[in-house]
N, C-alpha and C positions, 0 to 999 in steps of 0.2 A: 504494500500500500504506500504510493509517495504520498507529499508533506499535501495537498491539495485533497486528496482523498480520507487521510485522516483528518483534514479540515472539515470535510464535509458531513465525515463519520460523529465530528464532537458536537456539531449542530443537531441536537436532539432536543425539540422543545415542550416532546411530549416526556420527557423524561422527568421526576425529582428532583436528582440530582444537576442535571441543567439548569432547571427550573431556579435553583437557588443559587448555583453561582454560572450564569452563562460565559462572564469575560474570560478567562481562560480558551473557553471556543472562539469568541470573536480574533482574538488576539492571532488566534491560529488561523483565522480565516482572514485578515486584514493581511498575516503576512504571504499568504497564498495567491492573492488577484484581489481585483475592485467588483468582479462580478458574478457570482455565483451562482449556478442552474441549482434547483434547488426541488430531487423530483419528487419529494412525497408530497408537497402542496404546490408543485409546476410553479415557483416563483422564481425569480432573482434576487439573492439576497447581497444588499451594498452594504459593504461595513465600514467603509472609510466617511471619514467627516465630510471630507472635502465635495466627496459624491453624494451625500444623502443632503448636504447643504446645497447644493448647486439645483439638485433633482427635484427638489423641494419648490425651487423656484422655476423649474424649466416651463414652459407650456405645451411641451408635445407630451409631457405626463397629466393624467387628471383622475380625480377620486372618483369617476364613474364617465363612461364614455355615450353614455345612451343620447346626449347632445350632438353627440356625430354622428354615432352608426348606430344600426341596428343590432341586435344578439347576433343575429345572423352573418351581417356583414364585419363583424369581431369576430367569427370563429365561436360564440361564448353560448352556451346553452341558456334559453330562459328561464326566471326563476321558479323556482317548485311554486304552483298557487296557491297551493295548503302553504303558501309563507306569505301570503299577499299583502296581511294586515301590518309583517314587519318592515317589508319592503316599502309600499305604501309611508308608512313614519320614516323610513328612516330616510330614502330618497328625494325627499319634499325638502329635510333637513338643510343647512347649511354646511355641513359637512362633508356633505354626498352631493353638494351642485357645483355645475358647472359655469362657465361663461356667462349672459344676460342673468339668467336668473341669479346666481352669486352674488354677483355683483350688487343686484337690485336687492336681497332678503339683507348684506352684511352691510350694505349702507343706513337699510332702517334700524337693525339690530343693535348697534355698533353704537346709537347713543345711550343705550343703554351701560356701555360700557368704558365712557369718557372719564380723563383721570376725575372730573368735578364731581360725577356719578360716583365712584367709588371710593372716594374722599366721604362723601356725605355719606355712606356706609359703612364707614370706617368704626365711629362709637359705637352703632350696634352688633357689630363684628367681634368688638372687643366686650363688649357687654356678655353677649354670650358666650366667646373663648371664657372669661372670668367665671363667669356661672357651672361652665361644665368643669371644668377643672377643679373648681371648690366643691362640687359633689363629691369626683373622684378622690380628693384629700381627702374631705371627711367619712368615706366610705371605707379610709385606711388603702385605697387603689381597687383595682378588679383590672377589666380588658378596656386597655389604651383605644382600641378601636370602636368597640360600642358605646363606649360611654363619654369620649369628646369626639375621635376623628370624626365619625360618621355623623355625627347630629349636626356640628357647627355648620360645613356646608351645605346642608339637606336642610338646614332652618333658613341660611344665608336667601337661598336659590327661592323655595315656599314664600318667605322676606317678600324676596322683588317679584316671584309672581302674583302675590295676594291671595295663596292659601292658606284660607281661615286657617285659625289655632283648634278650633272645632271640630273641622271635618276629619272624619275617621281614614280619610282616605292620604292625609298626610304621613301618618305613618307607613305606606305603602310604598312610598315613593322610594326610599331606599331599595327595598325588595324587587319594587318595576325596574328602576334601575339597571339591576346587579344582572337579572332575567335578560333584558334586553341585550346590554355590552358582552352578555356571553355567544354571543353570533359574532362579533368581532374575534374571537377567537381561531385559530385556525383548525381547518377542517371540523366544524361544530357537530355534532352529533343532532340526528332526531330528536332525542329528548329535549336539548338546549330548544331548537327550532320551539318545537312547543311552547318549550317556558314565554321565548322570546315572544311569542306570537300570542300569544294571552299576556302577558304584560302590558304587549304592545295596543289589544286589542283594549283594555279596562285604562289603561291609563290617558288612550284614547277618548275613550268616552268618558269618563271624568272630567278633563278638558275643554271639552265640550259643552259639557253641563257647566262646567264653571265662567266659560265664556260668554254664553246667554244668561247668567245670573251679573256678570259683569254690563254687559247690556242694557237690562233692565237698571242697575245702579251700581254707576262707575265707580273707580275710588284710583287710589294714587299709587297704582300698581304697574307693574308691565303688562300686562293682559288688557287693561282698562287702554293705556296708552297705545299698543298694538291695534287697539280696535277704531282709534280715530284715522290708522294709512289704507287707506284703499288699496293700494298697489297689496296690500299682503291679503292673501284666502285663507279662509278657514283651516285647512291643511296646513299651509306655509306655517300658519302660527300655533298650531299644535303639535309642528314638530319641531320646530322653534324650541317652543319652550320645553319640548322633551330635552332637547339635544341640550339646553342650559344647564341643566340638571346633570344628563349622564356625564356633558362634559363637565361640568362644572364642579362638581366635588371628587370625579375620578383620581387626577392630579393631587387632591389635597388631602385624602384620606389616605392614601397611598405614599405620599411625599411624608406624614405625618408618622406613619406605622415605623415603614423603610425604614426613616432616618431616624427616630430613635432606635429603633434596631442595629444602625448602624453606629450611633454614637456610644452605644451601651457595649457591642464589640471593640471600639477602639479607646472604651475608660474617657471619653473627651465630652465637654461640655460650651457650647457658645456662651459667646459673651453676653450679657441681656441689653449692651448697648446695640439703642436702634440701629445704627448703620453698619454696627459689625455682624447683628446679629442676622439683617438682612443677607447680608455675603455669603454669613452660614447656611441660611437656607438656599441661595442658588448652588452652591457647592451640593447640599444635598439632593438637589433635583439633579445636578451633573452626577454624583457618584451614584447612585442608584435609583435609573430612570424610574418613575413608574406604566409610564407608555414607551416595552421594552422595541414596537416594531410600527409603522406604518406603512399601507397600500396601498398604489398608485399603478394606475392601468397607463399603457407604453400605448399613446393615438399616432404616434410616427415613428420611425425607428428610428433607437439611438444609438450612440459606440460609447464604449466605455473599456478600456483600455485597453482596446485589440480587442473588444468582443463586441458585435453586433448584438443589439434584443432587439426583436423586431416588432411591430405594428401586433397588438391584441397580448402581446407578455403582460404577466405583473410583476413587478416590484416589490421586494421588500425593504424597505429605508427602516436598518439598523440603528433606532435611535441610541442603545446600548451600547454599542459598540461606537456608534460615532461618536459620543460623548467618552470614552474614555480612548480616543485616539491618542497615539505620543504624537504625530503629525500635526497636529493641532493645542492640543493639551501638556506636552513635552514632554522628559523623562517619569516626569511626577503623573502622567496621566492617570493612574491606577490606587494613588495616594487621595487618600481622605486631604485635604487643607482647608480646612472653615475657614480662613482667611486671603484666601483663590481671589486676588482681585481680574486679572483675566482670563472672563467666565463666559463666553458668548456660547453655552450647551444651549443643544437642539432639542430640550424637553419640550417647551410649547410649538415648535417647528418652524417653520420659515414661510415667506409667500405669499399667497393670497389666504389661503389656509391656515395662518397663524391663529393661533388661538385666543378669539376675543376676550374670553375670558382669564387672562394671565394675569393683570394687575388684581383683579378680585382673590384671582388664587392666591399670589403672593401675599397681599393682606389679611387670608384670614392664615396662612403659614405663618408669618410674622407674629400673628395675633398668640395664636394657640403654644408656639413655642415660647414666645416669651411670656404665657401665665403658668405652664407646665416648669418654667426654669424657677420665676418666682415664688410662686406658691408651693413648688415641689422639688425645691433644688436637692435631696437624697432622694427622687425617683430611680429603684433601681428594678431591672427582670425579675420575678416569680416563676419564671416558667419557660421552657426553653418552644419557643414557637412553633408552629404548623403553617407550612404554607400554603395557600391557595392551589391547586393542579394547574390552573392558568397561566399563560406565558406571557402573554399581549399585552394584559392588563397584568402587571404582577406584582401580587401582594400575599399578607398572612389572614389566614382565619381568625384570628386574635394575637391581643399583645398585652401577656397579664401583667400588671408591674404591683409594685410593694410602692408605700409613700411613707 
């Protein structure tokens, strides 16, 4: 087996042990080529920085091609119908469009997420970081992830869309959530399909119902303000504000886990000064992505280092691996530094596709680390973690700590 083949052999994402520490494979596969055939899921995997950043921004790549071609004229089978309800939400998305419409949904979106906007969200950010964390202290600790990660942005997100405190169907949303983003995974399984598609389906219709109640009496929410642009349809904006959500705390419950998990590995603790401790958190989204891959479908063909991909491939863009490039990152690329001041990682991506919601995320990461450092500065493990099976999205089942 030469060095290329055992590159391709350590790229197991269905594995455990991949699962929990992948760089070792990237590392093997960055030094092997820029482009990787890749056959159990027919992708190209890029693991170099320079390529997943470029890729990122190219325009002959896009998150869905159906604005060009047909299934047919891709090569690409249409999708299962029994999936119709997930496709449906997810394609409408912002995530999943292309050209004109992009354009037109991330222009109205997008004020939602001006630095004035998330300034002014800032108190209540921290209002709740404070509140969750003072439970967990006085509870003596329990699981870091249910009882701050997951609530602060799933409260944040409910926040700006104006779901009542009331409605029973808030608590759901985590659960819709978790159901849905399991279709991003690679090669999903029928069962996931299902979940996804009944998530997709109730959280649809809730939505729904909550938009006609907005309707009838507006108030000072996203949903309310959504419904004064014409240019957006009832779809556009129920998947809309699904895609806030999934994207929207994905990043931060996951940034939240990871990196205590990883500061608790390396004995080290950030500073709670604001500007330092901000740097620690981009270092933490650089050393342990939580969106370990992104896919982009090939609408013309490109080269990439002596290798042709042609017209209908997909792509995998290695956010993992390209954030811990030495090409980019230097000999330290692989080294923890909470104080990394040149940090240009590809967690929220590049391009048109950047992730509206980064300054939000950063805010409520900012928030929650610096009450967890304050209030709980002898936080330490209880319990040696379980990870998720998941590679995409990659995180733990829980994270018990002691206070």
């Amino acid at each position: 087996m030469d060095a290329a083949d055992a590159a391709h052999a350590a790229f197991d994402p269905w594995s455990p042990e991949f699962v929990a520490d992948p760089y070792p494979a990237y590392e093997r596969l960055r030094a092997t080529g820029r482009a990787h055939w890749y056959a159990p899921t027919r992708q190209w995997l890029i693991p170099h920085y320079e390529d997943v950043s470029a890729l990122l921004r190219d325009r002959r790549l896009g998150r869905t091609y159906t604005h060009r071609f047909s299934h047919e004229e891709f090569g690409r089978p249409a999708p299962d119908p029994a999936h119709e309800p997930f496709h449906t939400l997810n394609d409408h998305g912002l995530l999943d469009l292309e050209g004109a419409d992009h354009s037109r949904i991330r222009r109205l979106v997008s004020k939602a997420f001006t630095p004035r906007t998330v300034e002014r969200l800032a108190p209540t950010v921290r209002r709740l970081a404070a509140g969750l964390v003072a439970d967990l202290v006085a509870a003596g600790g329990g699981d870091l992830q249910a009882a701050v990660a997951e609530p602060l942005p799933v409260a944040v997100i409910a926040e700006m869309l104006g779901i009542p405190e009331e409605d029973e169907e808030r608590a759901r949303l985590r659960p819709w959530s978790a159901d849905i983003c399991g279709m991003f995974e690679l090669n999903p399984s029928e069962e996931t399909a299902r979940r996804a598609v009944r998530a997709s389906i109730e959280f649809s219709d809730y939505l729904r119902e909550l938009i006609a109640r907005r309707r009838e009496d507006p108030g000072d929410d996203l949903i309310s303000g959504l419904l004064g642009v014409t240019e957006l349809t009832e779809q556009e904006m129920i998947s809309t504000c699904v895609l806030l959500l999934n994207a929207g705390h994905e990043a931060t419950v996951n940034t939240t886990v990871n990196g205590w998990w990883t500061l608790f590995r390396h004995g080290v603790r950030p500073d709670v000064d604001p500007g330092k401790l901000s740097t620690a958190v981009e270092e933490l989204l650089r050393y342990d992505t939580p969106l370990q891959m992104f896919e982009r479908w090939v609408l013309d063909d490109i080269e990439l280092g002596g290798v042709v991909i042609p017209r209908g491939s997909e792509v995998a863009l290695l956010f993992g691996s390209a954030n811990r490039d030495p090409a980019r990152f230097g000999p330290s690329a692989d080294a923890l530094d909470l104080t990394r001041a040149d940090n240009p990682h590809l967690t929220f991506g590049a391009g048109i596709h950047y992730c509206l919601g980064a300054p939000l995320a950063r805010l409520e990461l900012t928030a929650v680390f610096a009450e967890l450092l304050r209030q709980a500065p002898g936080l330490r493990l209880a319990a040696e973690p379980v990870r998720k099976p998941g590679y995409v999205i990659r995180g733990f089942e829980e994270l018990l700590v002691e206070v």
